[in-house]
Every structure is written in C-alpha cells, then in structure tokens.
C-alpha positions as CSV (number, residue, x, y, z in Angstrom):
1,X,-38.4,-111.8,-46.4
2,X,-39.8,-107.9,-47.1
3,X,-40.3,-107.7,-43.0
4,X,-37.0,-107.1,-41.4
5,X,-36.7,-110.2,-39.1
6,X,-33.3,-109.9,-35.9
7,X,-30.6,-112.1,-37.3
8,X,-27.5,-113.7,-35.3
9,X,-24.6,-114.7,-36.9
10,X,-24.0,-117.8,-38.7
11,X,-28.1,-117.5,-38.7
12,X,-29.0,-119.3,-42.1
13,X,-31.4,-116.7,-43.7
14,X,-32.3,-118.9,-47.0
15,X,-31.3,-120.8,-50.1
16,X,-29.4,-119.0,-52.4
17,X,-31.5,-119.3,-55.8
18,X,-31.0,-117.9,-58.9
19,X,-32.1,-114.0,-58.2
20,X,-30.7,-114.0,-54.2
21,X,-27.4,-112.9,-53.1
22,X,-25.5,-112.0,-49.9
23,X,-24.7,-108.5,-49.9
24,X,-22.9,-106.9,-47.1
25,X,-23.4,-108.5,-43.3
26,X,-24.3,-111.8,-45.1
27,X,-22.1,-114.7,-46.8
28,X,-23.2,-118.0,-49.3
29,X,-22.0,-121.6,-48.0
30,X,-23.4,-124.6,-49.8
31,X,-26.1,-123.0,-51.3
32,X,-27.3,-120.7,-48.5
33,X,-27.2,-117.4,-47.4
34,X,-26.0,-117.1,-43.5
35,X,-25.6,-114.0,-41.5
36,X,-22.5,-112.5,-40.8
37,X,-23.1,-109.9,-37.9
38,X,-26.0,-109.6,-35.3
39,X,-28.6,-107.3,-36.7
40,X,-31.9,-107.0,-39.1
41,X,-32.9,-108.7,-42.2
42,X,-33.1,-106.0,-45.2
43,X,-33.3,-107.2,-48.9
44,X,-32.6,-104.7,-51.7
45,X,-33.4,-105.5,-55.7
46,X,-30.3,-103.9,-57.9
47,X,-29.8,-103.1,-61.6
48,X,-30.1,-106.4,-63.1
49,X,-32.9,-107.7,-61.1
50,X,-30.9,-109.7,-58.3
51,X,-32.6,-109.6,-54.9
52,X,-29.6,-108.7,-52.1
53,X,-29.9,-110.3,-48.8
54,X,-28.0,-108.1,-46.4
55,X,-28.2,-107.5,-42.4
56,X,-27.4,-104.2,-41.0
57,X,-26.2,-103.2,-37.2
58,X,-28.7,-100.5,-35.8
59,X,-26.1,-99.6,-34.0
60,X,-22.9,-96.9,-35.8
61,X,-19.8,-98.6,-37.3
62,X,-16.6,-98.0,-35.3
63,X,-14.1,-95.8,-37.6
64,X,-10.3,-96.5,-37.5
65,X,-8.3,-94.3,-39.0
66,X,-6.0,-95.4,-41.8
67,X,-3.0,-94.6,-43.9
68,X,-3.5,-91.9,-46.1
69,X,-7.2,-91.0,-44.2
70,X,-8.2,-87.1,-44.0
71,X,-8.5,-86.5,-40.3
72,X,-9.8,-83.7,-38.2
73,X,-7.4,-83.1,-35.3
74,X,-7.6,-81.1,-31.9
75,X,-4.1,-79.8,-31.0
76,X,-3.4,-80.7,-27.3
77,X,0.6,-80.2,-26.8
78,X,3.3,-78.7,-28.8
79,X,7.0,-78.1,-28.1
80,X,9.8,-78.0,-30.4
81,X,9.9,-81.1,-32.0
82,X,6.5,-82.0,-32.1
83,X,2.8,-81.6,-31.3
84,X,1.0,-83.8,-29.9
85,X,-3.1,-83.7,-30.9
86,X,-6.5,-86.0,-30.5
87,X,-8.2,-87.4,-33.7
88,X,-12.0,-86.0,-33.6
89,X,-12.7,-87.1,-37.5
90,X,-11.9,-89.6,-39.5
91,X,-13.1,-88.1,-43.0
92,X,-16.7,-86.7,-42.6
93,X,-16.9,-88.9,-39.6
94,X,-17.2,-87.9,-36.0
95,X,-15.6,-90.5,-33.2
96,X,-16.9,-91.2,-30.4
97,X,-13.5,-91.4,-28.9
98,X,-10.5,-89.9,-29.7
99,X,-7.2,-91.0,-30.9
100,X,-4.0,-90.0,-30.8
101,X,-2.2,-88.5,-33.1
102,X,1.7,-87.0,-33.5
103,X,2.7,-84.2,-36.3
104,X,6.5,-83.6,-36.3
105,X,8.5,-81.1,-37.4
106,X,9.3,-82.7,-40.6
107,X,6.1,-83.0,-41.7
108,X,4.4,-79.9,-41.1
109,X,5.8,-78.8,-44.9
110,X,6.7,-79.9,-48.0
111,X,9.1,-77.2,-48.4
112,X,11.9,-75.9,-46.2
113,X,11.9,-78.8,-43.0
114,X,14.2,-77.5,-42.0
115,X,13.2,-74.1,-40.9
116,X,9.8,-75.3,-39.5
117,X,9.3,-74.0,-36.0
118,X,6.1,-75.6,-34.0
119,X,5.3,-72.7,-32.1
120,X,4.6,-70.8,-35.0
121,X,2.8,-73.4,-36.5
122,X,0.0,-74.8,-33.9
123,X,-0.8,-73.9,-31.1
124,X,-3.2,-75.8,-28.4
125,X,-6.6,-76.1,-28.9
126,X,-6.3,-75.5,-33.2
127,X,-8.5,-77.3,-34.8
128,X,-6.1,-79.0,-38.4
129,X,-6.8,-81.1,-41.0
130,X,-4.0,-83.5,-41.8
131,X,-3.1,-87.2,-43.1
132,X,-2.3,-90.2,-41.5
133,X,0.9,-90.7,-42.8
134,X,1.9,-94.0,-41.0
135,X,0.2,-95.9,-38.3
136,X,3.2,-95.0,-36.0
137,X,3.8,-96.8,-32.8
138,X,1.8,-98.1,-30.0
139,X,1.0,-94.9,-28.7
140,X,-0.4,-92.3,-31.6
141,X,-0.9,-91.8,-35.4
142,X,1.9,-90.2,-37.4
143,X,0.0,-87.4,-39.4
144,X,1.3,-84.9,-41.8
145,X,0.0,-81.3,-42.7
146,X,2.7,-81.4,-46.3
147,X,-0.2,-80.0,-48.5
148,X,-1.3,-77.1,-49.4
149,X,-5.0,-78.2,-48.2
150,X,-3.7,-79.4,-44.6
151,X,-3.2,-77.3,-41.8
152,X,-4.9,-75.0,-39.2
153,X,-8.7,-74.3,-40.0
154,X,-9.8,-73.3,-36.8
155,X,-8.1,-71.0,-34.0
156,X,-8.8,-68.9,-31.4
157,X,-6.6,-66.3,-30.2
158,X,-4.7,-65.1,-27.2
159,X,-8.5,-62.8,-26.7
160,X,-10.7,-65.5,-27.3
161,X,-12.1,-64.8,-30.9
162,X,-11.9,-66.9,-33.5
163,X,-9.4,-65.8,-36.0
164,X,-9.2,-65.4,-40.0
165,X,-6.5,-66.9,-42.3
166,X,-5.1,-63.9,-44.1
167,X,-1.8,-65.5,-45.7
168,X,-0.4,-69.1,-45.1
169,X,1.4,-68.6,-42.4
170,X,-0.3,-65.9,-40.3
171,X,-4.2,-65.9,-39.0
172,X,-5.6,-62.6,-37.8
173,X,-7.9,-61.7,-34.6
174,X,-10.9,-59.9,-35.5
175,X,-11.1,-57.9,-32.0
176,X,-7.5,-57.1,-31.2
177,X,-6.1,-57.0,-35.4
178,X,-3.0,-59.3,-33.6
179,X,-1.5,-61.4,-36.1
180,X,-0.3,-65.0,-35.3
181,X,1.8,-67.4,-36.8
182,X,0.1,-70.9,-38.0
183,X,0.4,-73.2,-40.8
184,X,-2.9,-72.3,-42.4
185,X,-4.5,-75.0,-44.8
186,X,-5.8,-73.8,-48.1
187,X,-9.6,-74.4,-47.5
188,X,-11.2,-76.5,-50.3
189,X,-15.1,-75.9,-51.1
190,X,-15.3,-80.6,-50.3
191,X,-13.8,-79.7,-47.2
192,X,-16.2,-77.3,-46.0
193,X,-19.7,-78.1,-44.2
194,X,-21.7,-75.3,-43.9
195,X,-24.3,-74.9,-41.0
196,X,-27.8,-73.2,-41.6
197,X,-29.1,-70.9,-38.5
C-alpha cells in the first residue's frame, strides 16, 4: 500500500484491521475502506500508531467563501449606496475565479453609519480586506469592512503610485503628497505576506 496506486470512487482500497483507518477522501463500510474521490492512494502512520488510508486530488480544491471568511476584494463600482467589488481571496487563498461581492453603506463602520460616504471610502480598483457577512442573494456576497483590521490595503492614486495609509481615513501619494479619503484597515503583522526580491 506504500506505492500510491489511482483510486475511483466507491474503489474498495482494503479491509479495515485493527491499525487501518479512513482518513480524509476515504470512508469504512462493513469492514472496508472505499474511496471517496478520484485520486491517489497515500497512507500516513499518526501518534498512536494507526496507519491512515487517505486519497488526495492532484488537482487544487475549489474554495467557497463563507460566513464570517477573511476575503481579499478588488473594488470594481461604487456609488452612493454601495460598492460593488470581485472576491480574489478567500483567506490565504487565491481563486481561480472571482466572486462577487457587495459592501454597503452600513457596513463600512462600526461607528457613525450614518455619516458614511462611499466615495470617500473606496474607490475602483482598491484592493480591501473585509468579511463575508451573509451569503446575500443570488447575485454577490454581503461583506463588511466594521473592524478596525478591514478596509483599504492597497490603492493607487489619481497619478498612478501606490499610496501610504497615514491616518484611517486618508492615504497619501508619494509623488504628488495629495491626500485621499479611504477607509484604511489597521494592518495586522498575520495579515501581511511579505515578498523577497
């Protein structure tokens, strides 16, 4: 069983004994292990000694965002009641394809709903962070930015450059020293990957 061997499912891999056991891509019915998905024979020895019979895909799982998932938007259209953006991560994990997503007014802040305006908060082509609040209609995610962590990370301005938080609600240009209006997330050092040139 070392060898990894191309399952199908409901493949019957072998008998469960008293070391084996299904693990993840495999299940036990009367006494055997049968695979679940289509995909290669692995076995893995844990802790107490028990041999884990599991089949992996060699190709990537597909990632669904979820209520109360960290997601990594794209800002594609804003007006004054909402902004409309594509889901490029779920977590730490690219998609292949987007989704969509929806951030209204009244969940851009914790504080003062009342008084957000979207214009001054994102603009297209911001990169956020934010949560997926509910899984909304047919159409798009609902997603909040209500945290101090959430918000813009990434924008470019009106000259191109890439521009620097330097307060909550404004970013700065580095070329032209023009300030703009976003809702700027709080970076956190888990939410940072860095990239070494």
């Amino acid at each position: 069983m070392s060898a990894p061997m191309i399952c199908c499912p409901g493949q019957r891999l072998c008998r469960q004994e008293g070391n084996l056991d299904a693990g993840r891509g495999a299940y036990t019915r009367n006494g055997f292990i049968y695979a679940s998905l289509a995909g290669t024979l692995h076995t893995v020895k844990n802790e107490e000694g028990t041999t884990i019979v599991e089949v992996f895909r060699d190709i990537e799982q597909i990632t669904v965002p979820s209520v109360d998932a960290l997601v990594t938007v794209k800002v594609t259209n804003v007006n004054a009641r909402f902004c409309k953006c594509a889901i490029i991560k779920v977590g730490k994990t690219p998609l292949r394809e987007t989704f969509r997503g929806m951030i209204r007014r009244e969940d851009v802040k914790a504080t003062e709903k009342d008084k957000v305006e979207m214009y001054k908060s994102f603009r297209p082509g911001d990169i956020v962070m934010a949560r997926v609040i509910s899984l909304g209609d047919k159409q798009s995610y609902l997603l909040s930015t209500a945290e101090n962590e959430l918000g813009v990370v990434m924008a470019t301005s009106e000259a191109g450059a890439s521009m620097v938080p330097v307060s909550w609600c404004k970013m700065k240009c580095p070329k032209t020293y023009n300030e703009e209006h976003r809702k700027v997330a709080k970076a956190q050092p888990q939410f940072l990957e860095y990239s070494v040139t």
